[in-house]
C-alpha positions in Angstrom: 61.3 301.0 107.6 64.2 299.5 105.7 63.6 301.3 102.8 63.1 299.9 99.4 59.9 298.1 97.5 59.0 294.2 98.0 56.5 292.9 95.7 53.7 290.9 98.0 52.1 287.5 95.6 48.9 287.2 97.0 47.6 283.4 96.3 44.7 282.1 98.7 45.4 284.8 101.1 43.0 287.4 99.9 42.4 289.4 103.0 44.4 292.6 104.8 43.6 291.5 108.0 45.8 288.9 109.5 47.6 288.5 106.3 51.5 288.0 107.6 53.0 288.6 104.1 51.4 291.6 103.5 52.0 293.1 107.1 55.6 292.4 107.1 56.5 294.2 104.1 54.0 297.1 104.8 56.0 297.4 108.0 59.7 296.7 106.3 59.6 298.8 102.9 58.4 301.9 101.7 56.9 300.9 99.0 54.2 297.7 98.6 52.9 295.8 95.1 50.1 293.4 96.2 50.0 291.4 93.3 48.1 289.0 92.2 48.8 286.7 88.4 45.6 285.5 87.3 47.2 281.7 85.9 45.5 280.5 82.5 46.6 276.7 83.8 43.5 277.1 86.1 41.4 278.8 83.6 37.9 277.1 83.0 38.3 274.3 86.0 35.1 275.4 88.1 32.9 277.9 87.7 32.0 278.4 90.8 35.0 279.0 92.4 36.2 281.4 89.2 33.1 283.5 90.2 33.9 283.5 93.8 37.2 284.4 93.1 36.4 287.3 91.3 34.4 288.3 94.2 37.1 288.4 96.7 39.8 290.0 94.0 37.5 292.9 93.9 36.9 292.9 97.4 40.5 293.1 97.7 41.3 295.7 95.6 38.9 298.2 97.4 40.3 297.2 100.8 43.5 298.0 99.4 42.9 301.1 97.5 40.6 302.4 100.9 44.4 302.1 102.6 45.9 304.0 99.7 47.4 301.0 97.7 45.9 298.8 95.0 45.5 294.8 93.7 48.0 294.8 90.5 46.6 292.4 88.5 48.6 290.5 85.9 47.7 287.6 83.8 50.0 284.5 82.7 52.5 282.5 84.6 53.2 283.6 88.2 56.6 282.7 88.3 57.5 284.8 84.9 55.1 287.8 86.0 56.0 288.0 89.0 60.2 288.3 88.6 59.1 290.7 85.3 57.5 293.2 88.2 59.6 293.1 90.7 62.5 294.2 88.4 60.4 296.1 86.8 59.6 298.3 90.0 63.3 297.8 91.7 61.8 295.3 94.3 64.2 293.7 96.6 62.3 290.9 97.9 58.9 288.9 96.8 56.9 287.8 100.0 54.7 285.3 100.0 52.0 282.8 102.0 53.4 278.9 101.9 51.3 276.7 101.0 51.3 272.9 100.6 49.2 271.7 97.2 51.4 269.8 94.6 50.6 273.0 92.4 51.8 275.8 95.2 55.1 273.9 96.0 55.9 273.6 92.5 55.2 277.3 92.1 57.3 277.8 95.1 60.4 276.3 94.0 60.0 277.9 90.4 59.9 281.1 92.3 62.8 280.4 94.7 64.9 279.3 92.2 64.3 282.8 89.7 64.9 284.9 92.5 67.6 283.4 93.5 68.5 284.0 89.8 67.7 287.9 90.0 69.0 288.2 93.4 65.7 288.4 95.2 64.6 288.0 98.2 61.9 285.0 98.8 60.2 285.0 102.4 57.6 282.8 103.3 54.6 283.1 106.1 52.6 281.4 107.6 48.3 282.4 107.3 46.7 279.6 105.4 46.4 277.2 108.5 46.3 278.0 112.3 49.3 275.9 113.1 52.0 275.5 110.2 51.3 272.3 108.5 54.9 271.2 109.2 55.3 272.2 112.4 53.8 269.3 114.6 55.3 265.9 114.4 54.4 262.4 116.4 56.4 262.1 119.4 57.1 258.5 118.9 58.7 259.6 114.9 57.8 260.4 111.6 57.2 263.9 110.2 53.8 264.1 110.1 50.2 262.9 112.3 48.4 260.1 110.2 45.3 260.2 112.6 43.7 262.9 113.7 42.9 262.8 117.6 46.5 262.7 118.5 47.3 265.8 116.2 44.1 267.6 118.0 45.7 267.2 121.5 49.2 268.5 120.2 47.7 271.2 118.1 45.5 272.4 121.3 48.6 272.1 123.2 50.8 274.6 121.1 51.5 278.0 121.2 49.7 279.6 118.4 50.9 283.0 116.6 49.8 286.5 117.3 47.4 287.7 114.7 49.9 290.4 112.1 47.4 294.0 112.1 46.1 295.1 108.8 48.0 297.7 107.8 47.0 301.5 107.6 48.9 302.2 104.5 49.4 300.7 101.4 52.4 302.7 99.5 52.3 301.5 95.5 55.7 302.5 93.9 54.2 305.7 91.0 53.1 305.4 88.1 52.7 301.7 87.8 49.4 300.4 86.3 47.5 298.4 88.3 45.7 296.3 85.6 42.1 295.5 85.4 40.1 292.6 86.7 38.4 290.3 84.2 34.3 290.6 84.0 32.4 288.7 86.8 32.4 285.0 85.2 29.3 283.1 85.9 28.4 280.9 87.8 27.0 277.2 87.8 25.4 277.4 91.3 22.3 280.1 91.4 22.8 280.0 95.3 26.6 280.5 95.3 27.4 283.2 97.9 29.4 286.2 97.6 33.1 286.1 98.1 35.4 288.7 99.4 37.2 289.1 103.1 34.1 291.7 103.6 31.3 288.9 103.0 33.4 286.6 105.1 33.8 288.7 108.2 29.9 289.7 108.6 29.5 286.1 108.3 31.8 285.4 111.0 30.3 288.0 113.2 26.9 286.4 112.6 27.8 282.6 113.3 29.4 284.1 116.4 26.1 284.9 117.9 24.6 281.3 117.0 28.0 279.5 117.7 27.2 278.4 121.5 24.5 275.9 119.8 27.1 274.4 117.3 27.4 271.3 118.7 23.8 270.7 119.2 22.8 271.8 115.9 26.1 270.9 113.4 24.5 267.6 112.2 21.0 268.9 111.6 20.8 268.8 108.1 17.5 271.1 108.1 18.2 273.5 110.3 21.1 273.8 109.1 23.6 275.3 112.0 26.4 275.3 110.3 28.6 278.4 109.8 29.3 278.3 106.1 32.2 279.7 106.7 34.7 277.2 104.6 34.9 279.3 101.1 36.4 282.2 102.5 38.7 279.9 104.5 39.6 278.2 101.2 40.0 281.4 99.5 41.5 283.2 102.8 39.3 285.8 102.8 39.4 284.8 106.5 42.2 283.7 108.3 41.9 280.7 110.0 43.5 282.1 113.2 40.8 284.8 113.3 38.3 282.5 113.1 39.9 279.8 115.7 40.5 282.7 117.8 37.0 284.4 117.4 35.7 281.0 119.1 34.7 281.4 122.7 36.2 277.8 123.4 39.6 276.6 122.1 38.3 273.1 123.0 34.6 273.1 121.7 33.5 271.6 118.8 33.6 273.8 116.1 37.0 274.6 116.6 37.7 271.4 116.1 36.3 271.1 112.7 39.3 273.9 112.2 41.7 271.7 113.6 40.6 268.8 111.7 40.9 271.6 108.4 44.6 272.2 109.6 45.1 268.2 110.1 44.5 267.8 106.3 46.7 270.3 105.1 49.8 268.8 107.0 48.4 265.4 105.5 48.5 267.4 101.9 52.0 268.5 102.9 53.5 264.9 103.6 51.8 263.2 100.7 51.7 265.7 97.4 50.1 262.8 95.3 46.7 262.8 98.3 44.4 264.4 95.2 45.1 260.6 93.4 46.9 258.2 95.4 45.3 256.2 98.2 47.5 256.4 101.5 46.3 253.4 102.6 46.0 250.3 100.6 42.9 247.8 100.9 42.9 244.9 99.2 39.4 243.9 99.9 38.3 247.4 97.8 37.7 246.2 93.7 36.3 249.7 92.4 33.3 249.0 89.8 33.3 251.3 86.4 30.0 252.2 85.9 29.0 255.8 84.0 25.6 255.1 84.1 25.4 254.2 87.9 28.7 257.3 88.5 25.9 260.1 86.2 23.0 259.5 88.7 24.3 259.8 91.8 26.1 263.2 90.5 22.9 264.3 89.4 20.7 263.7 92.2 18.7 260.9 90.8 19.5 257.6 92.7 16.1 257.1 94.1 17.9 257.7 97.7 16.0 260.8 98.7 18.9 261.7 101.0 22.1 261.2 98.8 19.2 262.9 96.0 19.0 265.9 98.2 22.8 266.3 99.0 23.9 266.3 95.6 21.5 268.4 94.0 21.9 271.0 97.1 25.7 270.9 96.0 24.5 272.0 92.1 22.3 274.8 93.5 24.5 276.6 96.0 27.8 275.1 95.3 28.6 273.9 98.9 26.7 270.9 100.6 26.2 270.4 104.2 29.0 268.1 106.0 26.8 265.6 106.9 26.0 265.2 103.5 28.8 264.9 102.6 29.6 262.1 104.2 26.4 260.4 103.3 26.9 261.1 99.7 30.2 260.1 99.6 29.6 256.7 101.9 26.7 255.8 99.2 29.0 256.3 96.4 32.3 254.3 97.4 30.0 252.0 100.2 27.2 250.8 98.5 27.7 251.2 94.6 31.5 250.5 94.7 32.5 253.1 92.9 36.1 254.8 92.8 36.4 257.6 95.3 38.3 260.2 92.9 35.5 259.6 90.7 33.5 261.3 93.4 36.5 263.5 94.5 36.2 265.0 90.5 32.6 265.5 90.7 32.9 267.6 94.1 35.5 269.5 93.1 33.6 270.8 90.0 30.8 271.9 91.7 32.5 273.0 95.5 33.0 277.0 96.2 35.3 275.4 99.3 36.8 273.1 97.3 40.6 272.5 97.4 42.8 269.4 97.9 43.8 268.7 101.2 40.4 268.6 102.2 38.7 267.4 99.2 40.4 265.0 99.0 41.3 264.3 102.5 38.1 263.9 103.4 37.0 260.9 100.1 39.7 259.0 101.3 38.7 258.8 105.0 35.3 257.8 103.9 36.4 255.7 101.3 38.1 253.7 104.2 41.5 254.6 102.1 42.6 257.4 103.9 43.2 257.7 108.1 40.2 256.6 109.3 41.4 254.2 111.9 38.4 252.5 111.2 38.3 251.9 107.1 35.7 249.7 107.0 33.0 252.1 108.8 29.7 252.3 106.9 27.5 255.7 106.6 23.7 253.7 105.9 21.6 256.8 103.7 18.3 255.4 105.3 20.0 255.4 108.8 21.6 258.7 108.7 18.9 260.1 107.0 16.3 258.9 109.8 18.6 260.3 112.4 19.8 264.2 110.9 16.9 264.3 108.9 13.9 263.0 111.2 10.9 264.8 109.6 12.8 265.3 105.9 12.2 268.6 106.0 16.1 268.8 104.1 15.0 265.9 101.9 11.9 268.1 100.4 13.9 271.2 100.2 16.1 269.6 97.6 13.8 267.3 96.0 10.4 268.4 95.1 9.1 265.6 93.9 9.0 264.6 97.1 7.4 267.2 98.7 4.2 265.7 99.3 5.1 263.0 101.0 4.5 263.9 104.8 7.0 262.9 107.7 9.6 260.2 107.4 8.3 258.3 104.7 10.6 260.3 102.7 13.1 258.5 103.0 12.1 254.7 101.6 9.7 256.3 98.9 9.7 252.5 97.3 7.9 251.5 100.8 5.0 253.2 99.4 1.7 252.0 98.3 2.9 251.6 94.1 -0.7 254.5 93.0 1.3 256.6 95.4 4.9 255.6 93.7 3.8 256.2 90.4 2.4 260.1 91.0 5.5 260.8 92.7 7.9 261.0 88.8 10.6 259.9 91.2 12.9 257.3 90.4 13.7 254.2 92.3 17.3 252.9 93.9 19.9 252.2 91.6 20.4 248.1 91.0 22.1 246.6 93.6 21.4 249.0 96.5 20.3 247.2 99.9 19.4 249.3 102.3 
């Protein structure tokens, strides 16, 4: 050890194991602070996430304390209360996960600038993606991938990092109060599941058992073979190394998926404004304002058993499977015309996973604004619906009103005989939809 204290500012790293901040200065100084600055400028903006949060902060903190440290916990901005602690303890450096949001690089250079203002030390590591968002570039120029299957081959191709060891020991400088956590907010989702990098990695050991069937089962909407994992990738609570790593093929298909997670946030890091601003430019797209038409479809009530069951399994558990996603999101922007960061808002309010790059990434592709190569690509609800939901079995879990209608039939209730309609107190499509 050098010697010395470095204060670590946890952000969406909140794990010990394969957390390069926190290992480095465990292994460099004496003495540790894991902080954390609880920011009232992202007070109140989704419950759900708030609640998971709170999960993984106190998950934290016993992880920490179990190694002999603790989770200070401070509340204001992270800039200010970070520089106050780190003087306050004698630190000589602040270490810290980069990141690549419009908020994070703002933070960033706010920090960089006060310490070099104190005469601190800043370092930055790596953790949030597999592959450093800036790190891969085109070989033919530019200084980032616009489409995605080109960045796969060069990601797969690269050297990745070595996973940094949790460490053993957590030394806190004496006397210093760690602060307390805020109550357990709650949350809007009942189904909402528990945060924390302890949650995360029995998950993780789970979906490794099923994870040989991925690619057979990922787009069965009722069976739902998916690994859930993305919350405590969004939160790091995993690290998107261990779980890349944890695969038994670097090539398969659900590895992929964390490629594709690590080809938004390089996106996110090239174009700040992604949240709001189309990358791509269609002048055949004339959005349509419509609350009353914007309200249904966020509420599960479109008379589209399919998009129906999507949204309203994103208000009960917070999360929503992928293919529904897409569907949801092709029915909104597709069919009714509606502005994709209208859609974007309503996700993120309700989404435990939710964050930009990919929130956001992921409406624009569908929305045909994004880097899709093919913008104009349709997702047809009674289509898709027919072929990941065949018997509707994910259509009745989500709508009830629906549950006694057997087999596919769910999903074109209006093809029913109208004494059937009328028992069923479901509504039908919006105005204007075709099919």
């Amino acid at each position: 050890m050098s010697g010395g204290t470095a204060v670590v500012l946890f952000t969406r790293d909140l794990r010990v194991h394969d957390n390069p901040a926190l290992a480095a200065a465990c292994a460099t100084f004496d003495r540790v602070v894991p902080l954390f600055v609880l920011d009232p400028e992202l007070a109140g903006l989704a419950a759900n996430r708030h609640r998971f949060l709170h999960d993984s902060l106190a998950d934290l903190r016993d992880a920490l304390q179990e190694r002999g440290g603790d989770l200070v916990v401070r509340r204001g901005d992270p800039v200010a209360e970070t520089i106050r602690l780190a003087r306050k303890v004698g630190a000589r450096g602040v270490a810290l996960s980069a990141d690549v949001s419009h908020y994070a690089r703002r933070r960033e250079r706010r920090l960089r600038d006060e310490c070099e203002r104190h005469r601190l030390l800043l370092k930055l590591f790596p953790g949030i993606t597999v592959v450093d968002p800036g790190a891969l570039t085109p070989g033919g120029g530019g200084d980032h991938y616009r489409v995605f299957s080109p960045y796969h081959r060069s990601w797969l191709a690269t050297t990745w990092r070595d996973e940094a060891p949790a460490p053993r020991t957590v030394h806190l400088p004496a006397d210093l109060p760690a602060g307390r956590l805020p109550g357990a907010p709650r949350a809007d989702s009942p189904g909402l599941p528990t945060g924390g990098e302890r949650a995360g990695r029995r998950r993780l050991r789970d979906w490794l058992t099923e994870i040989d069937r991925y690619a057979e089962r990922h787009d069965d909407m009722a069976g739902d073979g998916t690994s859930r994992l993305s919350p405590y990738l969004r939160f790091g609570c995993l690290s998107p190394l261990s779980v890349a790593r944890a695969a038994p093929d670097r090539d398969g298909e659900f590895v992929r998926q964390v490629c594709w997670r690590d080809f938004y946030y390089q996106l996110a890091l090239a174009n700040p404004g992604l949240s709001r601003t189309a990358i791509r430019s269609r002048n055949d797209t004339d959005w349509r304002t419509d609350a009353d038409a914007l309200a249904a479809w966020a509420e599960g009530r479109t008379g589209v058993p399919i998009v129906d069951a999507g949204m309203r399994q994103l208000r009960a558990e917070g999360w929503m499977h992928n293919r529904a996603r897409l569907i949801t999101a092709g029915y909104l922007t597709k069919k009714l015309k509606l502005d994709w960061r209208t859609g974007l808002d309503v996700f993120y309010r309700w989404l435990v996973d939710g964050d930009v790059p990919n929130n956001s990434g992921n409406w624009q592709w569908v929305a045909g604004v994004g880097t899709d190569t093919r913008p104009h690509r349709g997702f047809n609800p009674i289509r898709q619906a027919h072929r990941f939901d065949p018997d509707g079995e994910y259509v009745r879990r989500y709508v009830p009103e629906l549950a006694s209608v057997s087999g596919k039939a769910v999903h074109e209730p209006w093809k029913l005989p109208p004494d059937v309609r009328r028992q069923l107190d479901y509504p039908p499509p919006l105005t204007g939809y075709d099919g």
